[in-house]
Every structure is written in structure tokens, then in C-alpha cells.
Residue frames relative to the residue before (quaternion, step in Angstrom):
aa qw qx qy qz dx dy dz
X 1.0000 0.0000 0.0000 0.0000 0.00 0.00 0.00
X 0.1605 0.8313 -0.5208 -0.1091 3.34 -1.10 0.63
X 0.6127 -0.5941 0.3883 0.3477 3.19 -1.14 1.21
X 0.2966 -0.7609 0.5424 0.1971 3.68 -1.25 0.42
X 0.6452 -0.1988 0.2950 0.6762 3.36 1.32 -1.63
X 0.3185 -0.8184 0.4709 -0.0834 3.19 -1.03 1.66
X 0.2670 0.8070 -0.4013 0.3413 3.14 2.25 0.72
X 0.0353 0.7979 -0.6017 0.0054 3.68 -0.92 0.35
X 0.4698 -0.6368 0.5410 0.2848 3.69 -0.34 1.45
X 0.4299 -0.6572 0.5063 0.3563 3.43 -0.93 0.76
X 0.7537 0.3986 -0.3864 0.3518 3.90 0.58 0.09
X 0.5042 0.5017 -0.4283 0.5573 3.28 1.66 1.01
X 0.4062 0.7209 -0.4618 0.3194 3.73 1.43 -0.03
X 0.6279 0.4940 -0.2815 0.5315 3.76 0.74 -0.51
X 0.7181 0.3082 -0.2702 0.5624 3.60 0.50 -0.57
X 0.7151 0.4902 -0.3369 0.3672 3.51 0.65 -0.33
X 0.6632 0.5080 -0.1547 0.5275 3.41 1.30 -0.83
X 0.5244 0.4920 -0.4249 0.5499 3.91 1.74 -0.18
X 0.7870 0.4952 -0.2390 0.2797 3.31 0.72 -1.27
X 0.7183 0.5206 -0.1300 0.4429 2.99 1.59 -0.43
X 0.5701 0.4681 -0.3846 0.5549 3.05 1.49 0.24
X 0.5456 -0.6576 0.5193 -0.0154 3.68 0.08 1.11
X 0.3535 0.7552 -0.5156 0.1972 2.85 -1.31 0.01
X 0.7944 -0.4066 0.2598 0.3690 3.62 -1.02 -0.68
X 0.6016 0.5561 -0.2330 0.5239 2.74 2.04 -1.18
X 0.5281 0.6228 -0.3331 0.4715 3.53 1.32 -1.32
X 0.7183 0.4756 -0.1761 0.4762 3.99 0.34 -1.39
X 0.8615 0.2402 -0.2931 0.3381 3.55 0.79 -0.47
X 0.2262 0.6353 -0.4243 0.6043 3.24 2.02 0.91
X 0.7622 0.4537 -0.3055 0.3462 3.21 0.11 -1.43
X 0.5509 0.6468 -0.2427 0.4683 3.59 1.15 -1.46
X 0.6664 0.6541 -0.1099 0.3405 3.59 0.80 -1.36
X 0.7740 0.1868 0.0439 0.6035 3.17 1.47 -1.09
X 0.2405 0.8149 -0.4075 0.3347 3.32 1.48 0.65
X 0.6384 0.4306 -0.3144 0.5551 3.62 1.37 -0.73
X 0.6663 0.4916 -0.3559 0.4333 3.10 0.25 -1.17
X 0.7637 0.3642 -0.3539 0.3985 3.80 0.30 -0.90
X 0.5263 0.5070 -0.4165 0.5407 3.88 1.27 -0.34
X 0.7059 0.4081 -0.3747 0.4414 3.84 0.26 -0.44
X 0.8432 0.1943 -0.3544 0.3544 3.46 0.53 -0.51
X 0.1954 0.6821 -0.5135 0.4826 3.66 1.16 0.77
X 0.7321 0.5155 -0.1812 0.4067 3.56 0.70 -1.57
X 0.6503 0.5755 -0.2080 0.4503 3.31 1.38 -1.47
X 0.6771 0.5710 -0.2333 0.4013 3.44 1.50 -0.94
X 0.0761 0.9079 -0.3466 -0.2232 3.13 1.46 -0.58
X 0.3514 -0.7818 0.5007 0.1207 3.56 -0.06 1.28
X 0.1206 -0.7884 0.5854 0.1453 3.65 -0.89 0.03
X 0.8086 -0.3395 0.3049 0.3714 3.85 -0.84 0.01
X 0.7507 -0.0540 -0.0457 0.6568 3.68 0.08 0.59
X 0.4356 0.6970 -0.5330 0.2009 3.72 0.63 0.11
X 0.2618 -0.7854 0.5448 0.1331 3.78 -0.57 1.03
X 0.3783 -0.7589 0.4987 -0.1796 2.78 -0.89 2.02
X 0.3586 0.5855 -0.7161 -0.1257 4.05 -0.73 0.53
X 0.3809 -0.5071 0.7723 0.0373 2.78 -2.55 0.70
X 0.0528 -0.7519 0.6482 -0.1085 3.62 -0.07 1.74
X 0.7904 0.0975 -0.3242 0.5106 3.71 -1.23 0.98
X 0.0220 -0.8048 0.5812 0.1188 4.40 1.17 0.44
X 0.1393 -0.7070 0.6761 0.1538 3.48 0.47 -1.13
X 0.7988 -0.2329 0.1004 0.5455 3.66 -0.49 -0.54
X 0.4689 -0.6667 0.4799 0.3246 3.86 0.78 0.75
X 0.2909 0.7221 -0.6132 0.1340 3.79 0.41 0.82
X 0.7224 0.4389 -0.1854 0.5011 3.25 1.00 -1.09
X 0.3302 0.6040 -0.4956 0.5297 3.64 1.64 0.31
X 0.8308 0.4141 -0.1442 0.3428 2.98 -0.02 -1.63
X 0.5219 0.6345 -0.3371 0.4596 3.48 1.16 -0.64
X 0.7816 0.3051 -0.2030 0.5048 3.58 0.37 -1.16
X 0.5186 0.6181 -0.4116 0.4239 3.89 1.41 -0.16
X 0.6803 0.4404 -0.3273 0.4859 3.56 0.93 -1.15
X 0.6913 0.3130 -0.4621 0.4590 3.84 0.80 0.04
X 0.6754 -0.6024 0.2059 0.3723 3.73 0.71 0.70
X 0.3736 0.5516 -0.6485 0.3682 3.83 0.85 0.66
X 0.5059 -0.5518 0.6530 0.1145 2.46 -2.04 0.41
X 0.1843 -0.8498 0.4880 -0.0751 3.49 0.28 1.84
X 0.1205 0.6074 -0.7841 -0.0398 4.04 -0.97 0.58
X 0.3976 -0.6530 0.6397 -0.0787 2.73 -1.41 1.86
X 0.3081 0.7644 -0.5661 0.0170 3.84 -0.87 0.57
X 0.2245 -0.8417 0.4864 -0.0672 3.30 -1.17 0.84
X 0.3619 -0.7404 0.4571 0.3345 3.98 -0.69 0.34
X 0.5406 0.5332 -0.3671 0.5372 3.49 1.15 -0.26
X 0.3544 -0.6825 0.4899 0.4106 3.89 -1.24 -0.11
């Protein structure tokens, strides 16, 4: 993964600084919607060099999902 810019409009600081603090609550959201984000990754069906964004990634599952079928995924988020 690489960072691009780590700039956050101050009226996205509050949403950026919830989402990014993780945790248990963060992990059992995330855990929650694990199917749903593996099915529609699937529904997308990527292909081989297909170029791929994934706006709000959150934990880049569905990045990674459509990566392991060979697109080419840019992943970008408001949280770090």
C-alpha cells in the first residue's frame, strides 16, 4: 500500500479520527460485513489487469478481494 496524501479538510477531521481509531468496535463492524463485502467483490468480477478504485476501503478487504483476481486496485480512504 502506498500512501498518496495524508491531508484531511478540517471538516472531515471528526469523521476521520472516529474511523480511525479502531478498535473492537471498528473489528466487530468490520467482521459483520465480511460477507457482504466478499460477495460483492465477486459480483464485480474483476479480470486481469482490470483497474479497479475502492473509495471509503475501510479495511481494503474488498481491495484485496478484487486484487487476488488480478485487477489492479487503488484503494483510498479518510481514516489512515
Amino acid at each position: 500500500m502506498t500512501p498518496c496524501d495524508d491531508t484531511v479538510l478540517g471538516h472531515h477531521r471528526p469523521a476521520a479520527t472516529l474511523w480511525g481509531k479502531g478498535g473492537r468496535d471498528y473489528d466487530d463492524v468490520s467482521f459483520s460485513i465480511s460477507d457482504a463485502l466478499a460477495h460483492a467483490a465477486q459480483g464485480l468480477n474483476a479480470r486481469e489487469g482490470e483497474r479497479i478504485l475502492d473509495i471509503a476501503t475501510g479495511t481494503g478487504w474488498s481491495a484485496r478481494n478484487a486484487a487476488r483476481r488480478g485487477a489492479v486496485v487503488t484503494g483510498v480512504d479518510i481514516a489512515p
